[in-house]
C-alpha positions as semicolon CSV with decimal commas, in nm:
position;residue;x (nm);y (nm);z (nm)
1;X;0,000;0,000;0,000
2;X;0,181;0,327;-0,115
3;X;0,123;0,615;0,045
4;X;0,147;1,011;-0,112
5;X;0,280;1,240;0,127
6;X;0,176;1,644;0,108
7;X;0,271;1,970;0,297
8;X;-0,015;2,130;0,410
9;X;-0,056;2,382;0,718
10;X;-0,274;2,214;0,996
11;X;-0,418;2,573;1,129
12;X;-0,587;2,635;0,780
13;X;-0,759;2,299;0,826
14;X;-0,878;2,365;1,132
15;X;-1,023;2,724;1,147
16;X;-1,376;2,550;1,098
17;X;-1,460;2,192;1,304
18;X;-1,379;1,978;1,002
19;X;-1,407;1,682;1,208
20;X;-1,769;1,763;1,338
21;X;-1,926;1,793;0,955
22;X;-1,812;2,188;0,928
23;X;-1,739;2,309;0,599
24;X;-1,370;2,330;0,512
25;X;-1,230;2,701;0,490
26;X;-1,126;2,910;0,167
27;X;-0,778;2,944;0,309
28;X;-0,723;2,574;0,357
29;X;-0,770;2,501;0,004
30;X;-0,632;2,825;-0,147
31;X;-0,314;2,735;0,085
32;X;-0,289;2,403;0,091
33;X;-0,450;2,306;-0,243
34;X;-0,281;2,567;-0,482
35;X;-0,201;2,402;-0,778
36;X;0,017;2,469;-1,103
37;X;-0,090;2,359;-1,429
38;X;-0,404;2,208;-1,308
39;X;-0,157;1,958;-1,064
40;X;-0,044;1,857;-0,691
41;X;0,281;1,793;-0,601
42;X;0,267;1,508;-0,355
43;X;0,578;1,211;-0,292
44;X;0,539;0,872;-0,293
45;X;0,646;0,642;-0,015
46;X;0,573;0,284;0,031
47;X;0,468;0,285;0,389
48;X;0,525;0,505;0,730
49;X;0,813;0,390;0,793
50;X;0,974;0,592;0,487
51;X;0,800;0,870;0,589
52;X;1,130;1,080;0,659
53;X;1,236;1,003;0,318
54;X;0,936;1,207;0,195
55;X;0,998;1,477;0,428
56;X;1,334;1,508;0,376
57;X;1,250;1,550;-0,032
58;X;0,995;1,808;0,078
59;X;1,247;2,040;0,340
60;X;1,563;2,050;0,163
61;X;1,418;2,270;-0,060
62;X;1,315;2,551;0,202
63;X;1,517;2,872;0,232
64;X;1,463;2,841;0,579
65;X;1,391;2,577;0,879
66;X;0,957;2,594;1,034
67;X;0,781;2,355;1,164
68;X;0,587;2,140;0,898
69;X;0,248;1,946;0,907
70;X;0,235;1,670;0,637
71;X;-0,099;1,445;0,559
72;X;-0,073;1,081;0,441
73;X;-0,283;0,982;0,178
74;X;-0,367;0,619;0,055
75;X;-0,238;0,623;-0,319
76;X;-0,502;0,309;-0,438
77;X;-0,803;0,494;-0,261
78;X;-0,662;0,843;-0,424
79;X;-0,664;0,676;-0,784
80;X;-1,014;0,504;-0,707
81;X;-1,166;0,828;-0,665
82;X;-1,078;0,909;-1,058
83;X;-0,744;1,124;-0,940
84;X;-0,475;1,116;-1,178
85;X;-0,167;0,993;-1,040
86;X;0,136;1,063;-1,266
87;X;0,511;0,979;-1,185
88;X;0,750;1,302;-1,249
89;X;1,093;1,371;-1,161
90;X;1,051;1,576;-0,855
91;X;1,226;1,928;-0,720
92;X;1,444;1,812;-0,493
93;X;1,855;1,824;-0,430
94;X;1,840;1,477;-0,299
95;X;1,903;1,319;-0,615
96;X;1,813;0,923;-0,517
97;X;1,421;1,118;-0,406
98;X;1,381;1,252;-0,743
99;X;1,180;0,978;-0,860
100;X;0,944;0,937;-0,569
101;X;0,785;1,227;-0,665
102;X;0,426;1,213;-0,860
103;X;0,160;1,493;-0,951
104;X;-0,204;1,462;-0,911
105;X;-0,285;1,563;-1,240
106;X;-0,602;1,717;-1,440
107;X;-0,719;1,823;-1,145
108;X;-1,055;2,007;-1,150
109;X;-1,289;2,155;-0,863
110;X;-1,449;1,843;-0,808
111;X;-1,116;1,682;-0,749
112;X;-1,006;1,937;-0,517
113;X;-1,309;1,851;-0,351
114;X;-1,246;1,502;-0,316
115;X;-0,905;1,594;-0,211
116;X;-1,060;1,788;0,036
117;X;-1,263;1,506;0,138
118;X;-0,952;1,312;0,174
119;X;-0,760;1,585;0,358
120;X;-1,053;1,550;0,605
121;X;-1,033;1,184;0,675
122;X;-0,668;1,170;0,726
123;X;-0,719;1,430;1,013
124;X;-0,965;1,231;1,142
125;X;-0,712;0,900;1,130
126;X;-0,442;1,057;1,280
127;X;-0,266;1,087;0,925
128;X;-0,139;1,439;0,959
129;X;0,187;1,474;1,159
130;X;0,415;1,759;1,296
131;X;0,773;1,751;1,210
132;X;0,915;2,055;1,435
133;X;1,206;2,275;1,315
134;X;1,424;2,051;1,545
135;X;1,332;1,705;1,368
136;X;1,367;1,888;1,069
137;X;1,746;2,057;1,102
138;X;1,843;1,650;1,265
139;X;1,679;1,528;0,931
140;X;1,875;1,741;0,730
141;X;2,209;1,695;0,901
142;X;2,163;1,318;0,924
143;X;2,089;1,297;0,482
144;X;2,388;1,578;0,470
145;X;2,579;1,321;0,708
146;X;2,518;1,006;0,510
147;X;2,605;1,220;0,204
148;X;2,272;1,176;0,040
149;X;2,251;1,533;0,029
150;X;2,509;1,785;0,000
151;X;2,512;2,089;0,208
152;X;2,611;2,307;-0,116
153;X;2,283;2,190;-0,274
154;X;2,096;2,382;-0,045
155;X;1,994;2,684;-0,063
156;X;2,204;2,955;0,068
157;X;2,056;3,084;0,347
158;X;1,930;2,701;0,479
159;X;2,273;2,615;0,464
160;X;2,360;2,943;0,676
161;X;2,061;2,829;0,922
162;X;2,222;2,479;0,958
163;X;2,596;2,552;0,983
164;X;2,446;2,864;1,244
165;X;2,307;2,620;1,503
């Protein structure tokens, strides 16, 4: 069972009681749902336990270190729903990570809905998790440490933050 892993910021989701049948806010899909050329940028993981990989894909390309809420999505229920899930080489500097990266593609309103929808229920399963600044600066030291990342393919003032603290 694959899961997709996405950034999104928890206090968008939870301006209204999403888990009590409220209507989801404006801001938490404007925020959280922007897309670019009609796609999603999510990463691919096989299970939880590769979580950090995803992670680490998604914050070594910050200019800076925050605190990050992810959600965890079930790929198979995604692609049942009719979302397009298509494989492309993802923005990262942690060239092995490249490839775990897929776009939820053709996306209309209704499937922003249904991503909503989705967004919903992995609150509601305990599928959205915290990764502080902390967790995130031992992440990026450990990959930087194991040389699966290189420091100088970070961006400048990230690296500044790291080699700072």
């Amino acid at each position: 069972m694959s899961l997709l892993v996405r950034k999104i910021e928890r206090s968008k989701w939870v301006q209204n009681d999403i888990l009590n049948g409220q209507e989801v806010s404006a801001d938490a899909i404007t925020n959280c749902m922007k897309t670019s050329g009609n796609t999603l940028s999510v990463w691919q993981i096989a299970d939880e336990s590769n979580l950090e990989e995803a992670v680490l894909a998604i914050a070594s390309n910050f200019k800076s270190l925050d605190a990050i809420d992810i959600a965890l999505f079930d790929e198979f229920n995604l692609g049942q729903a009719g979302l397009q899930i298509v494989a492309t080489p993802g923005i990262t500097p942690v060239a092995r990570l490249k490839s775990a990266h897929r776009n939820l593609a053709g996306l209309t309103y209704r499937a922003l809905g249904i991503m909503a929808s989705f967004t919903i229920e992995c609150f509601k399963r305990g599928k959205v998790l915290r990764f502080t600044k902390g967790q995130l600066r031992k992440l990026l030291r450990n990959a930087i440490q194991a040389q699966a990342l290189s420091i100088t393919d970070l961006q400048e003032s990230l690296r500044l933050e790291l080699s700072n603290e």
